[in-house]
N, C-alpha and C positions, 0 to 999 in steps of 0.2 A: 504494500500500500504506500505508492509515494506522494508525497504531501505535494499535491496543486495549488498554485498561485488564484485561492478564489475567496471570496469576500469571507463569505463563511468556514476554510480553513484558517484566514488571519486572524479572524473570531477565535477561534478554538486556540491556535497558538500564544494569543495575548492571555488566553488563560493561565496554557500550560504555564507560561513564564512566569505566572502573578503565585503561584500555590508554590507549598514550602516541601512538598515531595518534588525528589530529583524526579526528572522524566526524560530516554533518552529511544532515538529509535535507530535500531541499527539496518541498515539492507541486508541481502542473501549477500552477499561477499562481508559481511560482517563491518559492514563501515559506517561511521555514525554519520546519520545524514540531520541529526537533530538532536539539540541538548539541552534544558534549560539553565535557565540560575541556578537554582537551585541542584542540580546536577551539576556543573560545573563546579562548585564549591565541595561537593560532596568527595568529586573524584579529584581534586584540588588540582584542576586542568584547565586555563583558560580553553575558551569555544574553539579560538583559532587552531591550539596545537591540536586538535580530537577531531574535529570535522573533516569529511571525506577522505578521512584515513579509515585502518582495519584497527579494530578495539584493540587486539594481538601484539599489532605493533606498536601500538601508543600504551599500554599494559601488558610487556610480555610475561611479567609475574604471574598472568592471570593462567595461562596455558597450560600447567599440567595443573588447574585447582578444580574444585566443584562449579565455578564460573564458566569455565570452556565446558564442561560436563553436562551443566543444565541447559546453556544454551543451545548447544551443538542437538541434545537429547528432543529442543522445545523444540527447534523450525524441523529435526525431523521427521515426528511425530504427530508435529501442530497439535500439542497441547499443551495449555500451559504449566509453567513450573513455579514452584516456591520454595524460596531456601534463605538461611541465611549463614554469614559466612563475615570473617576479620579480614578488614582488607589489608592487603602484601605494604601496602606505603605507608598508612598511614594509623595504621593498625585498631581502626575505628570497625566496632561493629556493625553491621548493614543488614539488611531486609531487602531482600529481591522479588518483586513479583514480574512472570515474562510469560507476556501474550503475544503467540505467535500468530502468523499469515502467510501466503504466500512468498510476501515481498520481504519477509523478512521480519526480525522481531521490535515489541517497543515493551520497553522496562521501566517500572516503576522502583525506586526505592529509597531506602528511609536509612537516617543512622537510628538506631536502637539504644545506645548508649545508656540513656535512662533507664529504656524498658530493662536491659540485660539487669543495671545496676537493682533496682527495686525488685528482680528475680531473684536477686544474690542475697540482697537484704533480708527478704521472705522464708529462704531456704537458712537463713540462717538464724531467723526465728522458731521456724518451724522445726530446727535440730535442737532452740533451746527451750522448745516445748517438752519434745520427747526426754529431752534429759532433765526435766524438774518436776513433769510427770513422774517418771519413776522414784527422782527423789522422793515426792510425796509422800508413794506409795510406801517405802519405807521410813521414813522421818519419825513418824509415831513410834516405829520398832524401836529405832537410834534414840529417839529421846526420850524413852519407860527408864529402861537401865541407866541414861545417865542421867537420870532424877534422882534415880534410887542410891550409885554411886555418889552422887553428891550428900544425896540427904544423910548418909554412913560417916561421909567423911566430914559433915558437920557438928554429926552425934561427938564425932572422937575427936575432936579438938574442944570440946567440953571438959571430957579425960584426963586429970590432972599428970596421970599416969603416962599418959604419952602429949604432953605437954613440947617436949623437946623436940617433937616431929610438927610443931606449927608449923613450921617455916613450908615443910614439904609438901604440909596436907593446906597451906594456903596456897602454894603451887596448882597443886592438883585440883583446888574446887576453880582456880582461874583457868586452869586447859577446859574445864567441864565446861564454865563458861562458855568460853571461845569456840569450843564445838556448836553447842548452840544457836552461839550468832550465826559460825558457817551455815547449819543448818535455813536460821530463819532469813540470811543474806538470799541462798539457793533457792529458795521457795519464792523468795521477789523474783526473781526472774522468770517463772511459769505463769505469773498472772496478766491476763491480756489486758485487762482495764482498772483504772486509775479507781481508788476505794472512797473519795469521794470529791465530785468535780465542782468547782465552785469558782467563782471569776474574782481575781486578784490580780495583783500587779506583781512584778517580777521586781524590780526597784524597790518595795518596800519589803518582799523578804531578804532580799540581800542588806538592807539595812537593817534589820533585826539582827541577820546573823552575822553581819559585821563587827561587832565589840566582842563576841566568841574568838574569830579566828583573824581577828587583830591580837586579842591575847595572845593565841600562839603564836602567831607571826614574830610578836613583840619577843615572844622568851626564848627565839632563837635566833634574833638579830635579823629578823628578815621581816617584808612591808609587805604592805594590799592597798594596793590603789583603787579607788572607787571614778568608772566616768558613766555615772549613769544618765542618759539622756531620756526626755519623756517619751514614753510608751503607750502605748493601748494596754486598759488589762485583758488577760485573757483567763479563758475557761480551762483550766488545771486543778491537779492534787495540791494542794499546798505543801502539804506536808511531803509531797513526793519531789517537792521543787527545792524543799529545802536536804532533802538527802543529795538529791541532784547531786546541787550546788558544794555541799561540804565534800562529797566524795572527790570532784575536782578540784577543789581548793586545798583541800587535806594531800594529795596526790602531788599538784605543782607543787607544793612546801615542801615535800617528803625527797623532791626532785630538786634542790636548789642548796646553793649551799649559804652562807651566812653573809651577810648583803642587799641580798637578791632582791626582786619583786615580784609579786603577782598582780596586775594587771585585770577588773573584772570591768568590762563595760556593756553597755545596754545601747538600741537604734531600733530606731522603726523604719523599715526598709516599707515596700510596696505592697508585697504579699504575706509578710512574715516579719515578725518580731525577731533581732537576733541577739543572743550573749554570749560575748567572748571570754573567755579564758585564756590570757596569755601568759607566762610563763619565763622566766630566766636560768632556769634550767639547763643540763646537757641534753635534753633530749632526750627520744625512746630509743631505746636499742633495735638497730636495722635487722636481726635476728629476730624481732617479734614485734614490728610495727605494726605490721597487717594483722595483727592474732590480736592487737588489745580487747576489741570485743567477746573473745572466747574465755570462758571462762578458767578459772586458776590457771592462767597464762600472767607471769610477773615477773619484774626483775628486782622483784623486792625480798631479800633474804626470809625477812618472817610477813612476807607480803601470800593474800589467799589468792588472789587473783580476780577478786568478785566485783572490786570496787567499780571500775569503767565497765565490764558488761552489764550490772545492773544501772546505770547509768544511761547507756544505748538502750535498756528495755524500759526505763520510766519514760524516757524520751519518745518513744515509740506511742507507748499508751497516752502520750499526753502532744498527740498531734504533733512530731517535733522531729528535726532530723541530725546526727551529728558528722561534723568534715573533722578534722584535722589535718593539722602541715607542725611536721617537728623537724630539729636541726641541732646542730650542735649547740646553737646558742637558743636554743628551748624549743616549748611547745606551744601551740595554739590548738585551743577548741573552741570551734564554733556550732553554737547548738540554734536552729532557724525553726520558732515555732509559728508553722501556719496559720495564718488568720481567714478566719470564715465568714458568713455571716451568724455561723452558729456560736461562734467558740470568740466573740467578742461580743465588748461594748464601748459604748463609744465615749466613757471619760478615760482622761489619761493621768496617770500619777508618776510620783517623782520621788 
């Protein structure tokens, strides 16, 4: 099918060009006889170098991939094909759809980028279902016996008689402890929704919890800068906003050494509230940068590993997404909570 010079193909082509799918048509000798904008940005090829050439020669990377494959399979067949596939240049994931004809094929397709990313995201919630499900399931077991542990070894620190053993059996009721918490830490992370949602400002819990973790700051020679800018409230756990917050601000301190600063600021972007977490830090270790959100993944010697995954999972439950960029001279997180028409209102505070 080759595009004629007639009112109603310029019609149709002013479209192709206006939409934000690449759209390209190739002839039977596989040469592009048509490309848009958006196509051209995709395959990061001005029009000029790709037109009335063979795809082949202007992409010879593509040739022995699943691209020469479907194509080559669609105009033989005249059916169309669907795939999707990381391109050779530029290593961006793509979405192909190719409807064939006689004259040769025309292809539609998309970067997926997000789609893939929010696939990964899902899969990776959906591994820390199943693994806080099963917690559950055993949690009750785990915590009968170390109740009862405990409650023995509070009986015998009564015991004048074994008085000299305080020291070990205050030890031991603090490991009981700390199991505990692991336990009731891992169980946050299987819950899909926020325990109760209520519309607050993000500003004024960080100013509550501000004189907390100004104290430590303070008794280890290190600072917290506050630049909070006014916001919308939004619709949150409070109380999940303030574990949030302490888990990354307890984390960048634990990462800095005496000097230093942590950095919290507040902005009202377009779509989305954002808070930073910046950091003066060495950074996360490039052995487990990608794994922060996996659970008891740490490079903290008596560190569980729960802090930042339960972090990404209240974030999750409370409409919110987190990036990070670390380096040697620290860390940043940025945590971007959607706004809605549901999940705002429309005063702002400070």
């Amino acid at each position: 099918m080759r595009i004629i010079d007639t009112q109603s193909n310029r019609n149709m082509l002013e479209i192709l060009e206006d939409i934000s799918e690449g759209c390209c048509f190739l002839n039977a000798r596989m040469e592009v006889e048509y490309i848009n904008k958006a196509g051209e940005a995709l395959l990061e090829r001005p029009k000029e170098e790709v037109l009335n050439k063979c795809q082949w020669e202007v992409l010879p990377k593509y040739r022995e991939t699943i691209v020469y494959e479907k194509y080559t399979q669609a105009f033989q067949e005249q059916k169309p094909q669907y795939f999707e596939f990381v391109t050779e240049y530029s290593n961006t994931p793509i979405e192909i759809r190719v409807f064939p004809n006689k004259y040769g094929l025309f292809l539609i397709f998309n970067d997926i980028t997000k789609k893939k990313e929010e696939e990964q995201r899902q899969k990776y919630y959906d591994q820390l279902k199943i693994i806080a499900e099963m917690a559950a399931g055993v949690a009750h077991e785990i915590r009968n016996p170390m109740t009862t542990i405990k409650g023995f070894l509070q009986l015998m620190q009564q015991d004048e008689d074994l008085s000299k053993y305080n020291d070990i059996m205050n030890l031991m009721v603090d490991e009981v402890n700390r199991i505990n918490d692991i336990i009731t830490n891992f169980l946050d992370l299987a819950k899909d929704t926020p325990n109760k949602l209520v519309f607050c400002n993000l500003n004024n819990i960080i100013s509550t919890l501000y004189p907390l973790l100004e104290t430590r700051a303070n008794n280890e020679g290190k600072f917290i800068h506050l630049e909070l800018e006014s916001i919308p409230n939004l619709y949150v756990d409070k109380n999940e906003m303030r574990q949030l917050l302490l888990n990354f601000v307890n984390n960048s301190l634990d990462a800095m050494e005496k000097g230093k600063a942590v950095y919290l600021k507040t902005s009202a972007k377009k779509d989305h509230v954002l808070l930073t977490i910046k950091d003066e830090g060495s950074g996360i270790p490039a052995d487990i940068i990608d794994k922060i959100s996996v659970p008891f993944v740490t490079s903290k010697s008596n560190g569980t590993g729960l802090g930042l995954p339960i972090c990404f999972s209240i974030a999750k439950r409370n409409n919110a997404e987190i990036s990070y960029h670390s380096s040697s001279g620290g860390t940043t997180f940025y945590i971007r909570f959607r706004i809605n028409k549901d999940s705002i209102q429309p005063q702002h505070g400070s």
